[in-house]
N, C-alpha and C positions, 0 to 999 in steps of 0.2 A: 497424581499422574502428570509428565512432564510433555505439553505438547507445545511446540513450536513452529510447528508450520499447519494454514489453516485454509481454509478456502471460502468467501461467504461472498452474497449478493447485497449491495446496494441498491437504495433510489433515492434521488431528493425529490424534496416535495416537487407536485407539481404545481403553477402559478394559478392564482382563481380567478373564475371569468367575470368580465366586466360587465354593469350593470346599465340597465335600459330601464330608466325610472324619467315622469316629468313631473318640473316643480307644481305642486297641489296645496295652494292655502287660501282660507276666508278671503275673498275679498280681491283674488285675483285670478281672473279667470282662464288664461292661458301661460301657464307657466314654462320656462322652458327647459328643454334638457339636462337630467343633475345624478344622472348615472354616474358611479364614481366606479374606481378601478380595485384590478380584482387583486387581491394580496398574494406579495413574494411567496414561492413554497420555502421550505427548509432546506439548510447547506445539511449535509455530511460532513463534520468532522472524526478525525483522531486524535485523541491524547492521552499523553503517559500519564500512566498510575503509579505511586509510590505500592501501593495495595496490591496490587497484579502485575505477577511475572512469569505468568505459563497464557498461550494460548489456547487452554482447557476448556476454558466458555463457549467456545467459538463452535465446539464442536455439537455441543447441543444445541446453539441458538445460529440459526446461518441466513436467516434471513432480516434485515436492518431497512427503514421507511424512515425517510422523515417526514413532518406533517406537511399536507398539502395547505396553499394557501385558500381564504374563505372569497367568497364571491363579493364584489363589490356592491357598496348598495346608495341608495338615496339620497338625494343630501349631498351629492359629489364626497359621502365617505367610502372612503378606500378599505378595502378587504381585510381581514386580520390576518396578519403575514404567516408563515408554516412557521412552529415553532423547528428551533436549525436540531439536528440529531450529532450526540458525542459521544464514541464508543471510545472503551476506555481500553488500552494495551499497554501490556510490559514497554517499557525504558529499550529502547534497542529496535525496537519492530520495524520491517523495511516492507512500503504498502506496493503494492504492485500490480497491474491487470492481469489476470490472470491468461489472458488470450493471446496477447504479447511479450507476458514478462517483463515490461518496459518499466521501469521505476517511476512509483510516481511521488513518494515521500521516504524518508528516512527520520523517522520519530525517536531520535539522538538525546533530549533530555526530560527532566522529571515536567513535567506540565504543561511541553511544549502539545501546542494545538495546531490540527493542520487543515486545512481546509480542502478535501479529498474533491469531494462535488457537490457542483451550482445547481441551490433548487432556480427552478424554472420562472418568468417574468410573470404576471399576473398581467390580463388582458385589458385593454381603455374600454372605461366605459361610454356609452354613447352622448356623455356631456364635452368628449374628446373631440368626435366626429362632426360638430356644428361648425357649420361655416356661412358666411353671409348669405349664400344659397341656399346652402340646406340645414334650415333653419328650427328640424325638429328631429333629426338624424332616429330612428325605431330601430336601431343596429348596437351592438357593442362588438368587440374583441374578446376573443376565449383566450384562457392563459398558455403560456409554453406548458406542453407535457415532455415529461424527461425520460429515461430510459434507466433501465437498471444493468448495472455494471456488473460482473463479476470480478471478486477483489479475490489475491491472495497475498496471504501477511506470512512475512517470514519472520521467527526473532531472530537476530543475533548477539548473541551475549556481547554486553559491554565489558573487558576487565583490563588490567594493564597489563598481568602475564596469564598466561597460559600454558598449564604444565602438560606436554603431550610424553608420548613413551605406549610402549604394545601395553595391552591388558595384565592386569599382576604383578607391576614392576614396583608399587609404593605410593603411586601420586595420592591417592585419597588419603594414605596413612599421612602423606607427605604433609596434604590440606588441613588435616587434623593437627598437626601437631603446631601449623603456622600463623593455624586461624582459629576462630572461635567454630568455625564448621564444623557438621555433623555428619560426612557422609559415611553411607554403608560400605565398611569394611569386610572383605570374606576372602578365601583366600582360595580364588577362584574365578577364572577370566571372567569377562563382562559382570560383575557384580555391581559396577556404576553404569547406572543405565541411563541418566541425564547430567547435563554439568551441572557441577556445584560452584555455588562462589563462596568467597573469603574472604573477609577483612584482615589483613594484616598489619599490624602497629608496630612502626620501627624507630624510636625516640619520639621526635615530636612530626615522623610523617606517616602517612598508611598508605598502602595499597591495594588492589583487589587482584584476586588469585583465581582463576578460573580451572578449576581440572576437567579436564577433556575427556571424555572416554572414547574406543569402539573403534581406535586405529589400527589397523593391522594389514596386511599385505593385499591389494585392492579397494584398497579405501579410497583413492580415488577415484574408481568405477560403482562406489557404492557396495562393495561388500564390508561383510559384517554391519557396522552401525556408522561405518565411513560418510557418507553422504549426509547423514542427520548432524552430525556434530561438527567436521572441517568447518561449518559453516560459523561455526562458533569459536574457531580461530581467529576469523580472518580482521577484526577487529583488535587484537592485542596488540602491544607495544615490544613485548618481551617473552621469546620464547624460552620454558625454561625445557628439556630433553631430558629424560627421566631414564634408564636403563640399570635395568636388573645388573651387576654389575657377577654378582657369584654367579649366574646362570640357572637358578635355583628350578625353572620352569626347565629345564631341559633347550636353553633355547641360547644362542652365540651373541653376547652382549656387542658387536662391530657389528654383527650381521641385522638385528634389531634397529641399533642405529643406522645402518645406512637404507634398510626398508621401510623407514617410518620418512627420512630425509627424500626418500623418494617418489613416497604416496606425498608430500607437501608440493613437490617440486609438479607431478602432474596435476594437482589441484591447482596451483593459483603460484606464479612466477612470485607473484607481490608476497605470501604466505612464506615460501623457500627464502627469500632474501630477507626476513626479518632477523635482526638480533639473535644471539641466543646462546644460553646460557646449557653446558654440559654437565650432568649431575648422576656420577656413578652410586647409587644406591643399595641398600641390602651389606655395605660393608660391617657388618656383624657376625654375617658370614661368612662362611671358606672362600676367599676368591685368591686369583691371580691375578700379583702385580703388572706381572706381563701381559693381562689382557686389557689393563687402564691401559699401560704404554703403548699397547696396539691402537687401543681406539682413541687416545689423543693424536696418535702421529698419522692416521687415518682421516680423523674429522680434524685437526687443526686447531682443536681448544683443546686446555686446559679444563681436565672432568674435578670437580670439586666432589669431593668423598663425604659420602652422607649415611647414616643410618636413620631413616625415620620411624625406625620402630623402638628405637631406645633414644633419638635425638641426638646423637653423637653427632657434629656439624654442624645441625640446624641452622643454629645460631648464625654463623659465621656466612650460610648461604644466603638469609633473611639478608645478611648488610650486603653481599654482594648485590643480592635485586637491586638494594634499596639506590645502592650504586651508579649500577647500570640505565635505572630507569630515570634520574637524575642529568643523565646524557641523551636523553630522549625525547622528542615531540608529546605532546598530553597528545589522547586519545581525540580522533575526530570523525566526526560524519561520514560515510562513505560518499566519493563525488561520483555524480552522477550527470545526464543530460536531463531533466524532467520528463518524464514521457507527458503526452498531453493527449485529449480522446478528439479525434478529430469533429470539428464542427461541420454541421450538416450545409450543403450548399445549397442558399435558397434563392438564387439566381437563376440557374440554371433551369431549363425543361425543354422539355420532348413529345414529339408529335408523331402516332402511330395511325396509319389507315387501315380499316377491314371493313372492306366493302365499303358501306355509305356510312359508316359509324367511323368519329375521329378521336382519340384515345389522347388526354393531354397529363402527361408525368412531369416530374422533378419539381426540386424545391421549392422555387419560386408559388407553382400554383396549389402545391399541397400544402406551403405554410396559407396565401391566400385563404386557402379554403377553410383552414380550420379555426380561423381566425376572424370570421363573417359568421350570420346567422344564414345560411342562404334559403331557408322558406319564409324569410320576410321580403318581400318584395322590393321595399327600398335598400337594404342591407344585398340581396341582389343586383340588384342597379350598380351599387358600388365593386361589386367584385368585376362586372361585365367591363365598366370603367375600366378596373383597373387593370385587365385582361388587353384591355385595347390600348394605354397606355403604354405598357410592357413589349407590343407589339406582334401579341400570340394570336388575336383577330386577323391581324395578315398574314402570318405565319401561316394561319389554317387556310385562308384563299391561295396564298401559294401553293400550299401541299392540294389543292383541289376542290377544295370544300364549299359548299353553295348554300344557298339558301335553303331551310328545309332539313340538309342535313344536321346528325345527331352529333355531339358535342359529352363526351365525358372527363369528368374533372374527379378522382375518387370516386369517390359512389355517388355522387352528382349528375346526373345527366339532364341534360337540355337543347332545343335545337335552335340551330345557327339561323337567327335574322337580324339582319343591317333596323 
């Protein structure tokens, strides 16, 4: 089964919290501080697989963790970090948020690795916190916790050409007789129901052949199979246009060509302007010359006369690709802006009254908070500090706030005395 567009959730690890340990040996009796720090969680990676080229997995398995990091411990050692997670996709695969569509990699070739998302920081332990004053700190840091992303992976076929044309015209006979490919022949629309690639060897160069299926009049509104495949266009180099040339389907080989030039043209400006090559097919049957002559003097190229079901021409088109694509850019990445997931602001907060109760939000005081012990007394002390520092203590006597009254921070609450 051929699936290309997937949808899953991510998370990287989250950081591990820092430790509250003091030093304890024979012979000395007051040790100090040796709380060490909590370990990195795991990144999210992507990377290409020579081995996997459908995103078929994705639909059984959609949820992806990486390891969280371990707690720091004694000893001033540091936590064991989240081992990083590497999910492995097809050559092609474009990662994306699912929420904004906003690109965030293009996984272009075989091994490349991309570093999708940051596991989280791992917390100091309370051997961090000593300072000449406070000279036995009973506090550590918790680590960054991260959030889980919703991803969706698009492929897009990598090839150099791409043979488009309506349903039935030849290109899979066409793939077969170019390449070592195997696809399903029948003689009968949509009988290709994913693309096929092709290796084709022309002296001493080769290139890859992508047949397209499931274009037909609304294919760029997504009918038919329009929407799943354009997209596996839009990477070629070389378009080759395939058209039933005797009309064998009951159907006006001009009129085909200029409905398939049309569904390109409202899919993608860049798609319509590509190269391309004209390939009247089926000449082994009854056609009229007069309807090649129409359709070159119509479309502006010269249609190269083909039978792919006895090979009459083949040949001769094989060198033309080999040709054309010789005058051409190699295939490259799609550019893009990177999309990036916005960082949380922890600067900022906000001060709500109700009644005698003072409500304190935003970054600032909910990283604070998650990042303290606050039922240790001294590890309190520090956050109060830090609250008064920052200058949310005044904050709260300007907004009203007196002595006596209540004070919430999260699910923290405490009341306000100087």
């Amino acid at each position: 089964m051929f699936i290309d567009v997937a949808t899953i959730y991510c998370k990287p690890g989250d950081g591990g919290n820092g430790c509250v340990s003091f030093h304890r040996e024979k012979f000395i009796m007051s040790g100090g501080p040796d709380g060490g720090d909590g370990g990195k969680g795991g990144n999210v990676y992507f990377q290409a697989d020579e081995s996997v080229n459908t995103l078929l997995s994705f639909r059984y398995n959609q949820h992806f963790r990486a390891e969280n990091g371990d707690k720091g411990q004694s000893n001033n050692m540091t936590g064991r970090s989240g081992s990083d997670l590497v999910i492995k996709v097809p050559r092609g695969t474009v990662v994306k948020d699912a929420e904004t569509e906003g690109i965030i990699a293009d996984i272009f070739t075989f091994g490349e690795k991309v570093l999708i998302l940051r596991g989280g920081r791992g917390g100091r332990g309370n051997a961090k916190f000593c300072t000449p004053t406070r000279r036995a700190p009973a506090f550590a840091e918790n680590g960054d916790s991260t959030k889980e992303r919703k991803i969706r992976l698009e492929l897009k076929t990598i090839a150099d050409i791409g043979l488009i044309g309506y349903p039935n015209v030849g290109k899979s006979t066409l793939l077969s007789v170019v390449s070592a490919a195997k696809p399903k022949i029948a003689n009968y629309p949509f009988t290709t129901l994913s693309p096929n690639l092709g290796v084709v060897s022309y002296f001493d160069d080769s290139f890859i052949v992508a047949d397209i299926p499931g274009l037909i009049e609304g294919a760029a509104e997504g009918v038919g199979l329009g929407h799943s495949f354009l997209r596996h266009v839009e990477r070629v180099r070389l378009l080759v246009h395939v058209v039933d040339i005797s009309g064998s389907e009951g159907r006006e080989p001009l009129q085909d060509y200029i409905t398939i030039r049309q569904e390109l043209k409202k899919y993608s400006k860049d798609l319509y302007e590509l190269p391309e090559l004209l390939v009247a097919n089926k000449c082994d049957l009854f056609y009229d010359e007069a309807k090649i002559a129409e359709l070159e003097r119509e479309s502006g190229k010269q249609a190269i006369r083909i039978s792919a079901a006895t090979t009459s021409g083949v040949k001769e088109l094989i060198g033309v690709m080999a040709a054309e694509l010789k005058k051409l850019p190699p295939v490259e990445p799609i550019k893009f802006v990177p999309f990036e997931y916005e960082k949380d602001d922890k600067e900022s907060y906000f001060i709500q009254r109700q009644d005698d109760t003072y409500y304190v939000t935003g970054g600032f005081v909910e990283e604070l908070a998650k990042k303290v012990y606050l039922d240790d007394t001294e590890s309190f002390v520090y956050f109060q500090r830090k609250m008064r520092e920052r200058g949310i203590i005044d904050a709260l006597r300007a907004k009203g706030a007196k002595d006596g009254d209540t004070v919430c921070v999260l699910d923290i609450e405490f009341t306000l005395i100087d």
